[in-house]
C-alpha positions in Angstrom: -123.2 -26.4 61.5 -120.7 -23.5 62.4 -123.1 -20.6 63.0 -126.9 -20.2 64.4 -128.9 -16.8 63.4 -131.6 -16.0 65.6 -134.3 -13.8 64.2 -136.2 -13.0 67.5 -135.0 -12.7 71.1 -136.6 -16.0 72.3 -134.8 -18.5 69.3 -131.3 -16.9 70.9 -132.0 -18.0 74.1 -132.9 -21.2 73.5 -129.9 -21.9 71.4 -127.6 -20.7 73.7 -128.9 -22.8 76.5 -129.1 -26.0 74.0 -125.4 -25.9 73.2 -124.1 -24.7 77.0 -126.4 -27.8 78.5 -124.4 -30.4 75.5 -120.9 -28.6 75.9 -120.8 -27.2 72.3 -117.9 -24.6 72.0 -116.7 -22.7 69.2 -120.1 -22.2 67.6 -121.2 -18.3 65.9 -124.7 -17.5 67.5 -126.1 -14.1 66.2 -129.3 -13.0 68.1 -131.9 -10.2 68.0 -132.3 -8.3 70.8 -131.4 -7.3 73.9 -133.6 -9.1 76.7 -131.0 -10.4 79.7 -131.0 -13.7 78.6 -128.9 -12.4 75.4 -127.1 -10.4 77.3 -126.2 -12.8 79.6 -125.5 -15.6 76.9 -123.0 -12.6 75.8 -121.2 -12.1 78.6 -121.0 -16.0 78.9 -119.3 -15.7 75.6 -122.0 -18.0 74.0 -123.5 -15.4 71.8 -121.7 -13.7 69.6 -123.2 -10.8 68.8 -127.1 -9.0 68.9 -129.2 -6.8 67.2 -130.8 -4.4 69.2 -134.0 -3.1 67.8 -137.0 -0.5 69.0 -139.5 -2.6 68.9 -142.6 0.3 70.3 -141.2 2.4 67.0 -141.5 -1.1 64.9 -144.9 -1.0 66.0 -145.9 2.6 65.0 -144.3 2.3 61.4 -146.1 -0.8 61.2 -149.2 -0.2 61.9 -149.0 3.6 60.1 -148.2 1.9 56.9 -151.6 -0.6 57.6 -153.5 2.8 58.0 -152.2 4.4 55.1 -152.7 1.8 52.8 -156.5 1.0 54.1 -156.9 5.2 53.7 -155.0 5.6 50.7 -155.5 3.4 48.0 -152.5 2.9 46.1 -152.3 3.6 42.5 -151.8 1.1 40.2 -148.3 1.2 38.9 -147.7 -2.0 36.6 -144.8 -4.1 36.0 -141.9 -4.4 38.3 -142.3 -2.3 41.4 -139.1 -3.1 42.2 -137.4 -2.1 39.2 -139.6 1.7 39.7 -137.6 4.9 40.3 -140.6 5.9 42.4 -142.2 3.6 44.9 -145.4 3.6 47.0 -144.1 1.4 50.0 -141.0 1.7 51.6 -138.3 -0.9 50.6 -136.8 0.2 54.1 -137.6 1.8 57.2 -135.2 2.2 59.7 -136.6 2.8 63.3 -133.0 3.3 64.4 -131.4 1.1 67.6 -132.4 1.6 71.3 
């Protein structure tokens, strides 16, 4: 295995400190987030790189979406909703970086 991504700040961590403790070198570890124990595993030169993320405006979107959809009922498109030149959920939102 050449490469480890981490999809939350506590996987990164972990992995960092499994292959420092065994002497693993030369290994791509991409992490999410930027709690010290990334940013330490950083400036070790363990990690690789982070994602840094706004997690109190991940929230918000979150649960504005929940309350739109439990206020407004969606209308039924059929087919693909993919495939849709308009569409009633977001594909993406971007909450932008901290």
């Amino acid at each position: 295995m050449d490469a480890f991504v981490c999809l939350d700040a506590l996987a990164s961590s972990e992995v960092s400190e499994v292959l420092s403790r065994n002497h693993v070198l030369h290994k791509v570890v991409m992490a999410m987030d930027t709690d010290p124990s990334t940013l330490e595993g950083i400036q070790k030169g363990i990690i690789t790189a982070t994602i840094g993320q706004k997690p109190l405006t991940m929230a918000f979107y979150a649960l504005k979406m929940l309350g739109d959809l439990h206020h407004y009922q969606l209308q039924p498109s059929g087919g693909n909703w993919a495939s849709k030149l308009f569409f009633q959920i977001p594909q993406f939102v971007d909450t932008g970086l901290p």
